[in-house]
C-alpha positions as CSV (number, residue, x, y, z in Angstrom):
1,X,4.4,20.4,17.5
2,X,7.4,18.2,18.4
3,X,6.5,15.8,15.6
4,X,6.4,18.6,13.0
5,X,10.3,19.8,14.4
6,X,11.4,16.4,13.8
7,X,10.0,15.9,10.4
8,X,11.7,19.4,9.2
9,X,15.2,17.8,10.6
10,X,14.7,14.9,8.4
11,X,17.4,15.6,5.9
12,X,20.0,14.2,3.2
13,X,22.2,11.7,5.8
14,X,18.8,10.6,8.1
15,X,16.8,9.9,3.7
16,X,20.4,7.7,2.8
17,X,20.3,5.5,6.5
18,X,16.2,5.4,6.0
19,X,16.9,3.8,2.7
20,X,19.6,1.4,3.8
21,X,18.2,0.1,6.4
22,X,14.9,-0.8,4.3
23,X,17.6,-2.1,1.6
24,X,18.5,-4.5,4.8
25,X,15.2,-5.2,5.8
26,X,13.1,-6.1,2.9
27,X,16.2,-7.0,0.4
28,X,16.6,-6.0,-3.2
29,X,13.9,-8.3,-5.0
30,X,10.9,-6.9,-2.7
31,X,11.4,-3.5,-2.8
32,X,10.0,-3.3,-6.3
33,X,7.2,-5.4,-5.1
34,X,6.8,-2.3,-2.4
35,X,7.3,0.4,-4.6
36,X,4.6,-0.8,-6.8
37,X,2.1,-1.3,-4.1
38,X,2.9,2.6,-3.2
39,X,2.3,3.8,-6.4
40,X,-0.8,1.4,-6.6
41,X,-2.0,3.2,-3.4
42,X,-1.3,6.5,-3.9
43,X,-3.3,6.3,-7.5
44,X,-6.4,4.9,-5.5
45,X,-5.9,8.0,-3.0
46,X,-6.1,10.7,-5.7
47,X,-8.7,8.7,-7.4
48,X,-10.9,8.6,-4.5
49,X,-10.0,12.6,-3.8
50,X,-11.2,13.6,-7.5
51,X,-14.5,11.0,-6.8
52,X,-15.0,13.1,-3.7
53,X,-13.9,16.6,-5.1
54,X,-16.5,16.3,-8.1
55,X,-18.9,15.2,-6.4
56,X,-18.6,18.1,-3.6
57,X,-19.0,20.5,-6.9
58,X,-21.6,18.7,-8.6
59,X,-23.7,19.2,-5.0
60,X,-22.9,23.1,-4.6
61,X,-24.1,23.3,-8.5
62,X,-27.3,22.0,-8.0
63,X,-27.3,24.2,-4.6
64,X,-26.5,27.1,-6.2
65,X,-29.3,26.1,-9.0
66,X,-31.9,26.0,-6.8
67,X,-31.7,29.1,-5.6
């Protein structure tokens, strides 16, 4: 419950020191590099959601044929 109030308060100033301070860690050449991993990630995530999705559809079908 606490975590959820924090994440709400997570607004405009709190996004612009976030994004500094990875500016400062990682430095301005990598942070492509970590974007592109992110997006490489998140593809593989909703890949593996549709996988799952069609096969949970395909499985009611042939449950619902059966019958």
């Amino acid at each position: 419950m606490l975590s959820n109030i924090l994440l709400l308060s997570f607004g405009g100033p709190e996004m612009i020191v976030v994004l500094f301070a990875i500016l400062l860690l990682f430095g301005g050449r990598k942070i492509p590099e970590l974007m592109r991993g992110l997006g490489k990630g998140i593809k593989e995530f909703n890949n593996a959601r549709a996988t799952i999705e069609t096969e949970l559809k395909d499985g009611m079908k042939e449950i619902e044929d059966t019958k």
